[in-house]
N, C-alpha and C positions, 0 to 999 in steps of 0.2 A: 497565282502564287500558291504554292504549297504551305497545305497547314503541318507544324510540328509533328502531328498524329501521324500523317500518310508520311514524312520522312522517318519518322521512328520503323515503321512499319514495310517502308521499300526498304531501312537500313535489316533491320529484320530480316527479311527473305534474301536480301542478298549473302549474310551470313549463313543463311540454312543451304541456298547453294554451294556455299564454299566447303560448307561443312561435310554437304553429300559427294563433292569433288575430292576432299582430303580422305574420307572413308571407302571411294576407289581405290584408291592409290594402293595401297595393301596387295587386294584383290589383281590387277595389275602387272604391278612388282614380283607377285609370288607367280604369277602364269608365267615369265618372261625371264624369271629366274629359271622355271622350273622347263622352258626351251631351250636354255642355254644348258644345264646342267644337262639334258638329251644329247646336246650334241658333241657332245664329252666322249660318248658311248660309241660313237662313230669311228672315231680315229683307233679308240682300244680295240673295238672289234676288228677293224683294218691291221691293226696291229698282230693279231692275235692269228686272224686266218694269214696271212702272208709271212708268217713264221712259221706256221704249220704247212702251207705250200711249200715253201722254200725249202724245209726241213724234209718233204717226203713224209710227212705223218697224214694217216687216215683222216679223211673229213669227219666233223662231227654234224652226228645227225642227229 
């Protein structure tokens, strides 16, 4: 049988877990935000050389 103490105390660390899992989350969020927002840059840049191909304008160098 579990005494009071050790359930206080497993319930304890189980919140400091959760806690160190929800202060990921951020850290995370902002990396996968900040991949998606990259690949934004993709399609403009595609955009942008295949208008100046197309157009006959000098590469940019």
């Amino acid at each position: 049988m579990v005494s009071w103490l050790e359930e206080i105390e497993r319930r304890e660390a189980a919140t400091w877990e959760k806690i160190g899992e929800l202060r990921a989350k951020p850290e995370e969020l902002t990396g996968r935000l900040a991949e998606q927002e990259a690949m934004l840059t993709r399609p403009e840049t595609t955009r942008e050389t295949m208008t100046e191909i197309l157009s006959g304008g000098e590469a940019v160098t």
